[in-house]
C-alpha positions in Angstrom: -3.3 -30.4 2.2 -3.5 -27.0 3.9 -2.0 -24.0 1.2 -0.1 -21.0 1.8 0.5 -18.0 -0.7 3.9 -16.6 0.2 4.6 -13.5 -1.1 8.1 -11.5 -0.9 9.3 -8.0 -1.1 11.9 -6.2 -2.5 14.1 -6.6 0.4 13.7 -10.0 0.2 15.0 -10.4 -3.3 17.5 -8.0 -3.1 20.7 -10.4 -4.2 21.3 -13.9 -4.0 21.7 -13.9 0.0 18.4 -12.9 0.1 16.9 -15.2 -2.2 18.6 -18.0 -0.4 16.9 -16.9 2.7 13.5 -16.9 0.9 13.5 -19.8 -0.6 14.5 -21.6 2.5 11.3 -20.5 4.0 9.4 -21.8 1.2 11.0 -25.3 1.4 10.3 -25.3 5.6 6.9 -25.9 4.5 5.0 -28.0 2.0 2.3 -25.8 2.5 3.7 -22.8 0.9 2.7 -23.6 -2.7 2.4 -20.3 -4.9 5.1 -18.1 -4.3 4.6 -14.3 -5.8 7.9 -12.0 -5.9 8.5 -8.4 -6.1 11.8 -6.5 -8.3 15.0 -6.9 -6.2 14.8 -3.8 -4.0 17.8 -2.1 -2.1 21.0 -4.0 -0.4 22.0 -1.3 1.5 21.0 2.4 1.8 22.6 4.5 -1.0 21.6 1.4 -3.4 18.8 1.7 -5.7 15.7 -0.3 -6.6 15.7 -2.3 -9.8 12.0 -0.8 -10.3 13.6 2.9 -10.5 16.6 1.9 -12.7 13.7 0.5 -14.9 11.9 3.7 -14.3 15.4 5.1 -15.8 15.8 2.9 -18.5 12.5 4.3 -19.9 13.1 7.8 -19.2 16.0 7.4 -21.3 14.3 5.8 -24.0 12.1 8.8 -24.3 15.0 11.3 -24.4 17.2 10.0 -27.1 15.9 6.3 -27.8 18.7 4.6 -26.6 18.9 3.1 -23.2 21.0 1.0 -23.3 23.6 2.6 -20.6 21.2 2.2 -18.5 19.8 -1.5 -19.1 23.6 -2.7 -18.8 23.8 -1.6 -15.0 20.5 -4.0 -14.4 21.6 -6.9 -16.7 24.7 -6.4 -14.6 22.3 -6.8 -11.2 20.5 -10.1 -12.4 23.3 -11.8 -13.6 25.1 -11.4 -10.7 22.3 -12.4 -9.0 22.2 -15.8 -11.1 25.4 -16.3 -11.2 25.7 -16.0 -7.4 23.4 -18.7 -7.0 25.0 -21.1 -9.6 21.0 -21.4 -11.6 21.0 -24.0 -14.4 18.9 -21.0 -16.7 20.4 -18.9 -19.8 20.0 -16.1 -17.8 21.8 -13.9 -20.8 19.1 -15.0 -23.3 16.4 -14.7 -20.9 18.1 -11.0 -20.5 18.3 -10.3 -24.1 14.4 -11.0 -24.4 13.5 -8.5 -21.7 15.7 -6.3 -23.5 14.3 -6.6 -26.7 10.5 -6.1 -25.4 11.7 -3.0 -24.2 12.6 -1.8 -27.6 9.2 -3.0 -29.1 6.5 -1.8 -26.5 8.4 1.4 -25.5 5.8 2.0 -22.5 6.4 2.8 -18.9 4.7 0.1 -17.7 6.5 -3.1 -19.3 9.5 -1.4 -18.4 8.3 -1.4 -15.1 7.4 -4.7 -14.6 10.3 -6.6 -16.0 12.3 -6.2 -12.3 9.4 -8.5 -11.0 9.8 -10.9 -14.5 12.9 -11.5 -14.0 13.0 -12.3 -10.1 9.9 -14.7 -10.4 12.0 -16.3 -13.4 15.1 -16.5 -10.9 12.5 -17.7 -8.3 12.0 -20.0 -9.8 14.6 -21.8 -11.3 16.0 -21.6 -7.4 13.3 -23.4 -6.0 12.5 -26.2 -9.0 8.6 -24.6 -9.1 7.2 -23.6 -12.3 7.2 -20.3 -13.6 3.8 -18.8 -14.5 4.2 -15.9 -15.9 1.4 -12.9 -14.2 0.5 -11.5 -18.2 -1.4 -15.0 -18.0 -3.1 -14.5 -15.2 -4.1 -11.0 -14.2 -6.2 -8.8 -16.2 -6.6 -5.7 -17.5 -8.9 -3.9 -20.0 -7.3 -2.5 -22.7 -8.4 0.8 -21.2 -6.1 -0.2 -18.2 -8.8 -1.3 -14.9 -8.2 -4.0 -13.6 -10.1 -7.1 -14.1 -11.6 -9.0 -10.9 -13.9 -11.4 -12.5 -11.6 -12.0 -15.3 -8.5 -12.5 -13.2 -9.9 -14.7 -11.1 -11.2 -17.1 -13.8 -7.6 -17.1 -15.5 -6.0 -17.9 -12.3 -8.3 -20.8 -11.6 -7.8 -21.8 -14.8 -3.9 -21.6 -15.2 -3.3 -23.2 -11.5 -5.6 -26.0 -11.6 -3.3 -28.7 -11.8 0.0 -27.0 -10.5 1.4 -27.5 -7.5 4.0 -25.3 -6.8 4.7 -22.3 -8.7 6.0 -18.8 -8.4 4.0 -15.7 -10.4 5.8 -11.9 -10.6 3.7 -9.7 -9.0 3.0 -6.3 -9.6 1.4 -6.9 -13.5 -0.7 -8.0 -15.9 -2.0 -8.1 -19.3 -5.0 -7.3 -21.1 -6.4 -9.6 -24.1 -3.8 -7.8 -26.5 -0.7 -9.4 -24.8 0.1 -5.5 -23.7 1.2 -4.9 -20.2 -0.7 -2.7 -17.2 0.6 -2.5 -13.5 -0.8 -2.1 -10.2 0.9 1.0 -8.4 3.8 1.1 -6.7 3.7 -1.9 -4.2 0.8 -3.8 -6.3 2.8 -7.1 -5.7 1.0 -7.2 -2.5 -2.4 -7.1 -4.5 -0.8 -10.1 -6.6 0.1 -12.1 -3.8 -4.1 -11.5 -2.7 -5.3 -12.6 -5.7 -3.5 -15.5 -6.0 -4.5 -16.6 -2.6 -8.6 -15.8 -3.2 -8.4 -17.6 -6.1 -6.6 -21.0 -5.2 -8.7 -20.6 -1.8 -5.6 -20.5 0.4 -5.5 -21.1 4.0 -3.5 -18.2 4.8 -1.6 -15.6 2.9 2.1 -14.8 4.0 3.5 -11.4 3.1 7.2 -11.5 3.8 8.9 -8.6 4.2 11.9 -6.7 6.5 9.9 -5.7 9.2 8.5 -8.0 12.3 4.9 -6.7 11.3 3.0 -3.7 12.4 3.9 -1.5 14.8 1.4 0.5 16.7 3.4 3.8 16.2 5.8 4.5 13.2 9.4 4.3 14.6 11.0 7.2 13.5 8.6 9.0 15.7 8.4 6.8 18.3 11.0 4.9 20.6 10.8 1.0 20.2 6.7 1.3 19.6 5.4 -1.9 20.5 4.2 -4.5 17.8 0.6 -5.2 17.1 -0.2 -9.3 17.0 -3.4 -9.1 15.6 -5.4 -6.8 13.3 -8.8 -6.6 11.7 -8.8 -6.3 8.1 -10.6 -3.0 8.8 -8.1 -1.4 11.4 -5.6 -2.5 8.3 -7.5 0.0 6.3 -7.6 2.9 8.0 -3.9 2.2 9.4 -2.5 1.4 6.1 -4.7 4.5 3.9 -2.9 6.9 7.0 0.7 5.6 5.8 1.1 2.7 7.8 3.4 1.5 4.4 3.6 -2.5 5.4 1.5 -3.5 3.3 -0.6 -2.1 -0.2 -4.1 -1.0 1.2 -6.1 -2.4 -1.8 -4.4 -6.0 -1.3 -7.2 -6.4 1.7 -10.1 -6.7 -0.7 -9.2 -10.4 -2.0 -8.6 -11.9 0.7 -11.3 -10.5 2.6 -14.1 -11.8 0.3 -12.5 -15.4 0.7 -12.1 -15.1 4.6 -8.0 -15.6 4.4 -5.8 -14.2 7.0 -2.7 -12.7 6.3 0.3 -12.8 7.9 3.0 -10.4 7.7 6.3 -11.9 8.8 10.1 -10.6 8.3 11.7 -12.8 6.0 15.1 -11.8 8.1 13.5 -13.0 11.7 11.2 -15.8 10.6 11.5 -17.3 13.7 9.1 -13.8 14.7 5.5 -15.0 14.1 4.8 -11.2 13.3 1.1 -9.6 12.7 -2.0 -12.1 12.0 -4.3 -10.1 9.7 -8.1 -11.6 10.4 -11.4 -11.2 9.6 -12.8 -10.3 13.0 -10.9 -9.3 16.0 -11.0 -11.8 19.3 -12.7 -11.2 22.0 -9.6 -10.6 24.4 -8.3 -7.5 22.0 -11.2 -5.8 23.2 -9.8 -5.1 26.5 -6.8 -3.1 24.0 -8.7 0.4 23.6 -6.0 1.6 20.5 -4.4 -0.7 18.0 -1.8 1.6 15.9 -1.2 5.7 15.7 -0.4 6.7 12.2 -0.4 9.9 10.1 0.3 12.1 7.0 1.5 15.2 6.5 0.2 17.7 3.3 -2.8 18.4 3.9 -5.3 21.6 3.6 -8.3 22.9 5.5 -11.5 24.6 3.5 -13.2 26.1 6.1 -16.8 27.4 5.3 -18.9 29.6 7.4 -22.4 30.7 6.7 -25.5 31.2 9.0 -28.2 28.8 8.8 -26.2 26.6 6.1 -27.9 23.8 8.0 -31.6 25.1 6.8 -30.1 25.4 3.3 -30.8 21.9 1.8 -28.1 20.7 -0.6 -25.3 23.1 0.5 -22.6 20.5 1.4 -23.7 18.9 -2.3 -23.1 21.8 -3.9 -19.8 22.6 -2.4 -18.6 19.0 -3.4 -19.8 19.8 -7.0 -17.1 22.3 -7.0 -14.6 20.0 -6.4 -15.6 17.8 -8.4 -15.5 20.3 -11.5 -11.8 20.7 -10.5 -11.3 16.8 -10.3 -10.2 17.2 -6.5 -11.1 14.3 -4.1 -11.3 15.1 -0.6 -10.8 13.2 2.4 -13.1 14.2 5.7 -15.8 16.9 5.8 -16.3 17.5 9.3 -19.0 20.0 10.1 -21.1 22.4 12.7 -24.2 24.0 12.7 -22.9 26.9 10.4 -19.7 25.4 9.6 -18.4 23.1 7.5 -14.6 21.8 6.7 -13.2 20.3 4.0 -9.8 18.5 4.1 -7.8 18.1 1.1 -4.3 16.7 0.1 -2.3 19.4 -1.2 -0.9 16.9 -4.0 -4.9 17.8 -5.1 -5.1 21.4 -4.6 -2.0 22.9 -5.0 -2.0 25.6 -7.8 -5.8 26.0 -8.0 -6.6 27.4 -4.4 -7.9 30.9 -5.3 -9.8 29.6 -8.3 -11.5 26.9 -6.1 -11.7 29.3 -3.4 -13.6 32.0 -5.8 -16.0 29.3 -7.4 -16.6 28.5 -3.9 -17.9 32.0 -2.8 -20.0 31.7 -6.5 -21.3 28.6 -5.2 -22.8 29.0 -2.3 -22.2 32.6 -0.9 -20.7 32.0 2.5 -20.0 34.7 4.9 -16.4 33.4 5.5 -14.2 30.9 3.7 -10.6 30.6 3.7 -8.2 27.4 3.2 -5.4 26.7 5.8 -2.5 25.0 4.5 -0.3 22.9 6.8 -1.9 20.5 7.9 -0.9 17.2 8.8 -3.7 14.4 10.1 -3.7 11.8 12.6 -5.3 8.7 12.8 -5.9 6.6 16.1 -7.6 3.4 15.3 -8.7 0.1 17.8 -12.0 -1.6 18.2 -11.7 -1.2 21.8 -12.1 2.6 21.6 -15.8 1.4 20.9 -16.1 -0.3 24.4 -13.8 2.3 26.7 -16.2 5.9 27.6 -13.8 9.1 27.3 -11.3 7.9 24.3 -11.6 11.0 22.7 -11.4 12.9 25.8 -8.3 11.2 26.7 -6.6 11.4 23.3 -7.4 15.6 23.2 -6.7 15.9 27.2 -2.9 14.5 25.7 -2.8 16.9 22.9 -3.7 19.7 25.1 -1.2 18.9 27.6 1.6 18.2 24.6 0.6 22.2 23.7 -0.5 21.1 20.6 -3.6 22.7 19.2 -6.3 20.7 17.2 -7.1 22.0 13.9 -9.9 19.5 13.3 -11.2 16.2 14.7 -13.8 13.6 13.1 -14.7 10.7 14.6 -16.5 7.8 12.3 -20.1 6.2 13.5 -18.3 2.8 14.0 -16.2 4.5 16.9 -13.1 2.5 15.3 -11.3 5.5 14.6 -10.4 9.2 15.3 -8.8 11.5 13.2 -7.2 14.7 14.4 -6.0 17.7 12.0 -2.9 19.6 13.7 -0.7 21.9 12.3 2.3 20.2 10.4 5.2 21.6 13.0 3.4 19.3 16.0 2.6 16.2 14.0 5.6 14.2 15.2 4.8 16.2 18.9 1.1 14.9 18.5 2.1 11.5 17.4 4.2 10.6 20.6 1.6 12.3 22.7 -1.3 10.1 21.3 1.1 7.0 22.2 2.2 7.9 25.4 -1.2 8.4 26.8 -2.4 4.4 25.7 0.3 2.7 26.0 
């Protein structure tokens, strides 16, 4: 019997409609055995996410030790939601316990991770599976890193024998019983783990979206959807904000070989975008697969003559960010130039002291840092196979008036990242599209 992880997202179990809709797709197929839910996210725009009324709840807690207020307007929220859906379950009790873990652990991460608790618990009473709950089964060190080895041995474990049941994503536990969390969106990772370790078939991530679209739709008008990805154009796409799905969840299911498939739980009639191991051989013929971005980014820009003579220059200009703790994310360079792009979430305050350690460093003849930057990211194995991708993508940019600030290219030709100044990024973006679609 073939198996399918199903994993849903916020939108998914946002009320009791929702979960109806869910669970539906879970019955249409035997197949779909291990079912991993998120916290119940927004119903309609101005609503707000169990997770940040949580997030709330604890912030109160720290301010005067009561949160009560604040916990009755989510005990509200489930209950509805139960209620709603007529569950056989002591959903007040079950409440209460939550509630009272709250008061006993006082950290931000178990009151985080009781919106996904308490959906897999309504999960599934819903569907008849059992509930297993994800403290079990993933695991952290009490230091808080996650546990690969470990988590997969628990899971093994814990599932041999079960078959159907549904796991709250987004946490785990270390050996103390204390609870750890993935970041924001971690459920994704869940849902990978799960399907790596029960050696599933194919892992479903069910969402509101019909899959991923080669261009982000603000930007965009009615961008055209992407069928099939590599688990490396998900990578780059997703690390440049492509937000479908949680860039770390690829690593699971990649070692196992398991496809993904992100559907919309509203449209499931759309087969959405097949995640796979290697691209087929009739995507070649597609030179770009997806355009996506970020904005708040800054430039180091290093000059000195004959830096390329000077052995261990670019080391020693790392070593100064990494004295300030500040990760980077390209380093394009030149013969007597070299470029350094940071987020500004990493620099911001500590520009001239970086900037004067620099000139310590390594004595350049010029340096300065140039904020407002905002990078793009073209990605598609075809751009391997097509002669005069880059040329093309810059003859657009030029012709958009929109000036390149920086532009790296990796060795596996897969990808090509432009810097532009943060006032042409949406400008640059439909450019980029416009010239391959």
């Amino acid at each position: 019997m073939k198996i399918k992880v199903a994993k849903f997202g916020g939108t998914s179990m946002a009320d009791a409609q929702a979960i109806v809709r869910s669970a539906d797709i879970v019955k249409a197929e035997p197949a779909r055995r291990y079912v991993v839910v998120s916290a119940p996210g927004k119903r309609y725009s101005q609503d707000v996410k169990v997770t940040d009324m949580l997030y709330e709840c604890f912030h109160m807690s720290e301010m005067d030790g009561n949160f009560d207020p604040a916990f009755e307007k989510i005990k509200e929220r489930f209950a509805g939601i139960a209620a709603d859906l007529g569950l056989d379950m002591d959903m007040d009790a079950c409440l209460e316990e939550v509630k009272a873990g709250m008061y006993k652990y006082r950290s931000t991460e178990y009151f985080a991770s009781r919106g996904e608790y308490l959906s897999g618990r309504i999960m599934a009473a819903h569907l008849g599976f059992e509930f297993v709950d994800a403290a079990e089964v993933i695991v952290f060190t009490s230091g808080g890193e996650f546990d690969a080895a470990a988590t997969k041995a628990a899971l093994k474990k814990r599932l041999a024998g079960v078959k159907y049941a549904v796991v709250p994503g987004f946490y785990g536990a270390d050996e103390s019983g204390l609870i750890h969390t993935f970041s924001r969106g971690g459920s994704d990772i869940t849902g990978a783990l799960i399907a790596e370790a029960v050696g599933a078939d194919l892992y479903e991530n069910w969402t509101d979206v019909n899959g991923f679209l080669t261009a982000d739709p603000r930007i965009v008008d009615h961008p055209a959807g992407i069928q099939q990805l590599s688990y490396r154009e998900l990578r780059e796409l997703a690390y440049m904000g492509a937000n479908v799905l949680h860039p770390e969840s690829i690593f699971p299911v990649r070692a196992g070989g398991i496809p993904i498939n992100i559907r919309n739980t509203f449209e499931p009639e759309n087969k959405g975008t097949m995640i796979v191991p290697e691209i087929d051989e009739s995507r070649k013929g597609n030179t770009i697969t997806g355009i996506a971005g970020k904005k708040g980014y800054s430039i180091i820009y290093i000059e000195k003559s004959m830096m390329n003579s000077e052995i261990g220059f670019a080391r020693k200009v790392l070593s100064v960010l990494e004295y300030y703790n500040i990760g980077f994310e390209h380093m394009p360079s030149g013969i007597d130039t070299l470029s350094i792009v940071v987020a500004d979430s990493e620099i911001a305050g500590r520009e001239s002291v970086v900037m004067e350690r620099i000139q310590k460093t390594v004595a350049p003849d010029h340096a300065e840092i140039k904020n407002g930057i905002s990078l793009i990211a073209t990605v598609g194995h075809g751009m391997s196979f097509k002669p005069g991708t880059a040329a093309k993508l810059c003859g657009a940019l030029a012709v958009a008036g929109v000036n390149i600030r920086m532009i790296d290219q990796g060795s596996s030709e897969m990808n090509i990242i432009v810097g532009v100044a943060t006032e042409d990024y949406e400008k640059a973006v439909r450019a980029i599209y416009h010239a391959f679609e």
